[in-house]
C-alpha positions in Angstrom: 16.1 8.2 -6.0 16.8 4.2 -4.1 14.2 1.8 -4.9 13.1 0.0 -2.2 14.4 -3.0 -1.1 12.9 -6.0 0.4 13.3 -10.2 1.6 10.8 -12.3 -1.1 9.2 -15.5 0.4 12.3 -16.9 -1.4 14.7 -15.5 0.7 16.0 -13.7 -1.8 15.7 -10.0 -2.1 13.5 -7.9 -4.9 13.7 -4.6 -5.5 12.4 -1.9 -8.2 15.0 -0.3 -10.1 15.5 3.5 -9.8 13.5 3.8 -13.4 10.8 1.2 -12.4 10.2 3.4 -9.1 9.8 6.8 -11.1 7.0 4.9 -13.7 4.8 4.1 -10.4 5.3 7.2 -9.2 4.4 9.0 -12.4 1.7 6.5 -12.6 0.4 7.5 -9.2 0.8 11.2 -9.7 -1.3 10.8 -12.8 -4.5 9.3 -10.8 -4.7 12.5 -8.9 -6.5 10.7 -6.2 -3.6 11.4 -2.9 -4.7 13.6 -0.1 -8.3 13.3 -1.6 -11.4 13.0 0.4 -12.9 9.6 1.8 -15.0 8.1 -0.8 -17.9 5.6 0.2 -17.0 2.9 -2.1 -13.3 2.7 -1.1 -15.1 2.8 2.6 -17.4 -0.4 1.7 -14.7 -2.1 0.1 -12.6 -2.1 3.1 -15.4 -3.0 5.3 -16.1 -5.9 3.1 -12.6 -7.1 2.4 -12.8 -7.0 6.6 -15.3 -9.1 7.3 -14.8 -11.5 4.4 -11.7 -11.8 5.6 -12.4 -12.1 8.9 -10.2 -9.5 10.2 -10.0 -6.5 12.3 -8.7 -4.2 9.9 -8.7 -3.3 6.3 -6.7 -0.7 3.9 -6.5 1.0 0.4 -3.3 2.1 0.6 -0.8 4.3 -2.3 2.2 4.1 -1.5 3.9 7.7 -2.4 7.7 8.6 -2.4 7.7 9.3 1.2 4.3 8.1 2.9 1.9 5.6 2.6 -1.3 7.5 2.5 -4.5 5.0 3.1 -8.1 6.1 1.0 -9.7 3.8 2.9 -9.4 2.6 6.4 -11.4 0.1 8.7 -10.5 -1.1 11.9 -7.5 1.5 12.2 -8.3 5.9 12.5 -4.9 6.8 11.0 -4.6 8.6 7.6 -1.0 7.8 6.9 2.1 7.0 7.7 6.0 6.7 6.7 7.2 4.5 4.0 10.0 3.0 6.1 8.1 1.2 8.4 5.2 0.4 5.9 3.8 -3.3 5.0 2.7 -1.7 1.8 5.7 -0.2 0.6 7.1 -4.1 -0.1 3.8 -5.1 -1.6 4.8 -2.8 -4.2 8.1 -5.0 -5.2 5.5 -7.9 -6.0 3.1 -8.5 -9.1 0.8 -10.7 -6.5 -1.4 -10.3 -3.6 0.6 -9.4 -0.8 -0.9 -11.3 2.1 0.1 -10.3 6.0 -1.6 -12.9 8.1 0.4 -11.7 11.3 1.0 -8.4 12.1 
């Protein structure tokens, strides 16, 4: 399996090694919380982190082998989608928060 790839705020670029990438995904497998139903306090932590933040939308997001698959949505009615084109999927090469104040 590739680790992903991404620019840091250094211009450089950071990436997880193939063995890094397993461990989250063994990590994330082990939770046993993907494709589980909505939970109300995932809900009201998105709705808070919304409107302390002052922004239209809000996600828990796990970012799977293939998908990033949101527990929690606000401001946005879609489950899922690709890793590819995912914002989360190079949070996951960073140990801090991972900010977007633009997209």
């Amino acid at each position: 399996m590739q680790a992903s790839a991404t620019a840091s705020s250094d211009g450089g670029t950071q990436s997880l090694s193939p063995e890094q990438e397993q461990r989250r995904l063994a990590a994330l497998r082990r939770y046993v919380i993907l494709d589980t139903p909505p939970d109300g306090a995932f809900d009201h932590i998105t709705a808070v982190a919304a409107k302390l933040c002052e922004v239209p939308i809000s996600i828990v997001s796990l970012v799977n082998h293939d998908r990033i698959w949101f527990k929690s949505h606000h401001g946005l009615q879609v489950d899922q989608i690709g890793r590819d084109p995912g914002l989360c999927a190079s949070a996951v090469l960073d140990h801090r928060p991972w900010v977007v104040s633009n997209a």
